[in-house]
N, C-alpha and C positions, 0 to 999 in steps of 0.2 A: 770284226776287230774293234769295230768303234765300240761295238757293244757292250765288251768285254773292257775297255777302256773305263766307260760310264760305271759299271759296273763295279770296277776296282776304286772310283775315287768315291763315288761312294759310300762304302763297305770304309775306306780312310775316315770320311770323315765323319759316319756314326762312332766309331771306335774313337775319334778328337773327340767326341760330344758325351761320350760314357766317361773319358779318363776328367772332362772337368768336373763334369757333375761330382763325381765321387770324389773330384779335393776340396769342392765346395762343401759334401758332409765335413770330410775330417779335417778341413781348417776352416771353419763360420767367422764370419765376419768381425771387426770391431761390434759393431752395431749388435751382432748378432750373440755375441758374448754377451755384452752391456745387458741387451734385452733379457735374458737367461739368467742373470747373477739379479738384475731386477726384480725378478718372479723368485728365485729364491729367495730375497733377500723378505719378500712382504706374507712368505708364511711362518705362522704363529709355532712358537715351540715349545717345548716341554709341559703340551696340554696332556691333564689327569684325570682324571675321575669316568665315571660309568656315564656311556653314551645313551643320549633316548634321542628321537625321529624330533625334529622338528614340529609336526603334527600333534605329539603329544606332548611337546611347550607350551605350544597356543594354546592346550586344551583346557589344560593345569595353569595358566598363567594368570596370576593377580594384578603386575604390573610388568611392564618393558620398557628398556630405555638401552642407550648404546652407552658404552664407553670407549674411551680413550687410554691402552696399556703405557706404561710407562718407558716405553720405546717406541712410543706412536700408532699402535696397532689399534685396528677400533674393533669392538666386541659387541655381538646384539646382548643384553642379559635381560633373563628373565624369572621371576620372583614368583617360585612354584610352589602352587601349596600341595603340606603331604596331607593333613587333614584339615579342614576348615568348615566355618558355617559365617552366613552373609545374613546384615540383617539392616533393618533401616530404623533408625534411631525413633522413638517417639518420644512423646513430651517430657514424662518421667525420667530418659536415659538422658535428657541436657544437663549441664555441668559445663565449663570452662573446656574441656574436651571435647564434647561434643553436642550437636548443636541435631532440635529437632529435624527428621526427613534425610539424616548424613546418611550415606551409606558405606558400613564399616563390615572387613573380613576380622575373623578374629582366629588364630589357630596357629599349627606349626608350617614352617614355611623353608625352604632352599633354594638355594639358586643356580641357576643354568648359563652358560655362557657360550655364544656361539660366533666362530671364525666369521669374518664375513664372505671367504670363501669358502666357507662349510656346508653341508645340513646336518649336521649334526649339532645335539648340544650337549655337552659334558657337565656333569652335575659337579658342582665345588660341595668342597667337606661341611661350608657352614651354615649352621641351621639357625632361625629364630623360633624360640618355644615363645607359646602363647603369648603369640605379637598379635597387639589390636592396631590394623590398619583402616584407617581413616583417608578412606579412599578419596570423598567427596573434599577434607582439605590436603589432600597431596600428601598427605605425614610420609610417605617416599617421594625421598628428590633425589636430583644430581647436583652438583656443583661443577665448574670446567674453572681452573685460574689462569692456563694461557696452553700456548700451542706446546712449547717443550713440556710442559708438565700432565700429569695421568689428572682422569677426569675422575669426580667419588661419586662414591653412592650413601645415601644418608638413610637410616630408621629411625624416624625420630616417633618421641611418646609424648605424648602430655604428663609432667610429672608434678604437676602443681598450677595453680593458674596462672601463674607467671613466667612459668618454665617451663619447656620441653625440651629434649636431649635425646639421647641417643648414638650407635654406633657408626662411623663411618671407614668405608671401604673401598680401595681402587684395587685395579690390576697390575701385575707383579710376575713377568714371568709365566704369564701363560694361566695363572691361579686369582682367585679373588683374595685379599689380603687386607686385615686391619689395621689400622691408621692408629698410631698411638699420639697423646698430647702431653708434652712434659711443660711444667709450670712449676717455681720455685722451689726445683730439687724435688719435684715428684710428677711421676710419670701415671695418667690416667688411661682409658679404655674407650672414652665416651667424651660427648664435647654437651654442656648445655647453654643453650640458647634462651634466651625472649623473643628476639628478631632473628632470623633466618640468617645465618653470615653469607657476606659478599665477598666475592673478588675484587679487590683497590690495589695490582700491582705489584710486581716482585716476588712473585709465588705468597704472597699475602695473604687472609681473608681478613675481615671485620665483623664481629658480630654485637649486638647488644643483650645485656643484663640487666632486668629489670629487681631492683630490689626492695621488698616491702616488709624487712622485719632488720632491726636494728639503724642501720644506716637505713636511709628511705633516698632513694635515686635510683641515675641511670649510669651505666658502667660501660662504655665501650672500650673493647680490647682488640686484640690486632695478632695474630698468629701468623707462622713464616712457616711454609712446607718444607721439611730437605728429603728430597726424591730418594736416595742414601739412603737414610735411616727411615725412611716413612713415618717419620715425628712431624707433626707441629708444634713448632718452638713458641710460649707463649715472648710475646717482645715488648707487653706494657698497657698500658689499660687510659684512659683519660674518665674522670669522674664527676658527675654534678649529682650531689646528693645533699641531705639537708636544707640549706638555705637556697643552693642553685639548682633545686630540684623543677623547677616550674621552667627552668630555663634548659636544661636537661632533655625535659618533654619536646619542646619546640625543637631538638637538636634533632632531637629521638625522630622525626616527622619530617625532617628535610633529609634524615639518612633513609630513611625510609621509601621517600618519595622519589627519589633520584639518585639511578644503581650508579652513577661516577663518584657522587657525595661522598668522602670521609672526615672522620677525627682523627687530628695527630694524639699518639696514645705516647706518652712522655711519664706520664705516671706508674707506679708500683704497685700491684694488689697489695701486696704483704705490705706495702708502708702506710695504705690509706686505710687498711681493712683490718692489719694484724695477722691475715695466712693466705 
């Protein structure tokens, strides 16, 4: 009897022990939602293009760096050549570009982007034809201007000895995307530089303009990202040139030297320069 007893309670309370469990699947917890909408919320969406292995990134890759999407998401990218040749500069190939012993890829190139919960990387639509990378000075960078805003990716060339420029591109949606720069009612493709532009605040950058035909000075100017449009708004320039050119230089060298350093840019290209 007693047996038969023990027996019954419990056969009761495995049958108590099934019915919680199974309301614990089909009602999960606060915590356990939260955790769940969490994990969805941090994968990447509406990625496109043809997948390759991770292994064959590395294999093909010229350069790597991560980014930041413009919803916060960070991306490995990687800078894959479709054909290429490497070579190391000698005395003959120096010039303002390049400098003896650099070591320069030169060829057609694409880029890969990968989840950081991926192995996968997804090849983006855009190509660079016969890009000379100058590996040994960095002529690929990043840029980062704060935590809400998307981090870029910069190609830049030597297009002069005073200039280099080139395209820049952040993520957009899952996609690599170009950055356009609108500047007194015209909207360009490309950004050129002297100095490398910095981050100075307020989705800002700063960068300087070295100039040695006409006006003879330095030009700094001051750009505003809108995450919206994926414009940089130019917003004004400050200028020492001609007479203030010696003082310019010294400006040029303390912006330089020290990434907090700016100039207030209160001045007009088109009113100092004419366009």
């Amino acid at each position: 009897m007693r047996k038969s007893i023990f027996l019954s309670l419990t056969a009761i309370l495995i049958s108590c022990l099934i019915i919680v469990l199974c309301s614990k699947q089909a009602h999960p917890t606060k915590n356990e939602v939260s955790s769940a909408n969490m994990t969805v919320s941090k994968s990447p969406t509406n990625l496109t293009g043809k997948k390759i292995s991770l292994k064959e990134a590395r294999r093909k890759s010229r350069y790597n760096t991560s980014l930041i999407d413009t919803t916060g998401q960070e991306y490995n990218v990687y800078v894959l050549a479709l054909q290429d040749k490497r070579w190391i500069a000698a005395p003959d190939d120096a010039w303002a570009g390049v400098s003896e012993g650099d070591e320069i890829y030169e060829g057609d190139y694409q880029i890969g982007i990968q989840p950081k919960n991926e192995s996968s990387v997804y090849i983006q639509g855009i190509k660079m034809k016969d890009y000379q990378y100058n590996k040994t000075r960095n002529m690929i960078f990043t840029l980062t201007l704060s935590k809400d805003q998307p981090s870029f990716l910069l190609f830049s060339t030597r297009e002069a000895s005073v200039s280099v420029g080139g395209p820049v591109y952040y993520l957009k949606d899952g996609n690599l995307t170009k950055a356009t720069f609108f500047e007194e009612d015209e909207t360009s493709q490309e950004l050129s530089f002297s100095s490398r532009p910095k981050p100075i605040g307020n989705n800002n950058i700063q960068l300087i303009n070295y100039w040695n035909g006409g006006p003879i000075g330095w030009e700094f100017s001051t750009y505003q990202f809108n995450k919206n449009s994926g414009t940089f708004i130019y917003k004004g320039s400050k200028f020492y040139i001609d007479n203030d050119s010696n003082e310019g230089e010294q400006v040029a060298k303390q912006w330089n030297n020290s990434p907090s350093f700016f100039v207030e840019t209160s001045q007009s290209r088109k009113d100092i320069l004419g366009f």
